[in-house]
C-alpha positions in Angstrom: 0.0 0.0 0.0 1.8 3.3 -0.5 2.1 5.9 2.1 -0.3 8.8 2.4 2.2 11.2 2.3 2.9 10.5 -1.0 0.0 12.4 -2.4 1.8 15.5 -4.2 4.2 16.4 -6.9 7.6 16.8 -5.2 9.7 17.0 -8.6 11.0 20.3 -7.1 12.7 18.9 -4.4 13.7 15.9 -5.5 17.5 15.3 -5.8 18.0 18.0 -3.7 20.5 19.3 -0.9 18.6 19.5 2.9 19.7 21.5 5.7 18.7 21.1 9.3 17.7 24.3 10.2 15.6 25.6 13.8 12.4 27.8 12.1 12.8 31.3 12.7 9.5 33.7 12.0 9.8 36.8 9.7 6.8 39.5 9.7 6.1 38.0 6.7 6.0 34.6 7.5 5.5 32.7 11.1 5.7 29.0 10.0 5.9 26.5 7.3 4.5 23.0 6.8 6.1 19.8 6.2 5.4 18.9 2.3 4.7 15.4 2.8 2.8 15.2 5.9 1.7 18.8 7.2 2.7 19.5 10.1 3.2 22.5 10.9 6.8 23.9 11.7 6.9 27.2 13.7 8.8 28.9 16.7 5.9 30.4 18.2 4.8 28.7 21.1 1.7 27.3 20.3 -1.3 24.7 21.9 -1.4 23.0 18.4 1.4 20.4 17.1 4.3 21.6 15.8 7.9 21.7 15.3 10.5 23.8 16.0 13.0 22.8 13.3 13.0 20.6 10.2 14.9 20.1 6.8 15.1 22.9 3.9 15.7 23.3 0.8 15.1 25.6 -2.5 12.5 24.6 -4.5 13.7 24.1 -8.2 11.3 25.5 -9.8 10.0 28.2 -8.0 12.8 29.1 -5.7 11.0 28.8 -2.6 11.8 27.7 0.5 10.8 23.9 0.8 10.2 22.4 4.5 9.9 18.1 5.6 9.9 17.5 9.1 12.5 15.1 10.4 10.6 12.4 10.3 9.6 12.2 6.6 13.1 13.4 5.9 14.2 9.9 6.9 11.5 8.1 5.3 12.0 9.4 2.3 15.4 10.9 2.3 16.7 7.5 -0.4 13.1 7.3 -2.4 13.8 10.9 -3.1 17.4 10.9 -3.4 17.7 14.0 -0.6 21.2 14.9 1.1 22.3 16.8 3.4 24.0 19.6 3.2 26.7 20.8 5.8 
């Protein structure tokens, strides 16, 4: 059965360099979402689910900021052919 997470197009990211990277909010911007599963990524504190930190990476197409929580990172960090990057 495949996984649920696997529901989008994640050309843009695939082959792609990962960094591990703690959230930080702009005034533009106070969180991201992981792209295969959702949740949410943020460092203000919060009663709903989050994380403080996950894996980014430039999208290729639109030069966006791509975020996968640490967990999907590792699940699909060979499927996808994602490194990281130092």
């Amino acid at each position: 059965m495949e996984d649920w997470r696997l529901v989008g197009n994640f050309k843009d990211i695939t082959d792609n360099k990962f960094k591990k990277t703690k959230f930080k909010s702009t005034e533009k911007n106070d969180h991201e979402h992981c792209e295969f599963c959702g949740m949410k990524i943020t460092d203000i504190d919060t009663d709903e689910p989050h994380l403080l930190e996950g894996y980014v990476t430039k999208s290729k197409n639109s030069n966006q900021m791509k975020w996968v929580c640490e967990k999907c990172y590792l699940d699909f960090k060979d499927k996808f052919g994602f490194t990281d990057q130092e």
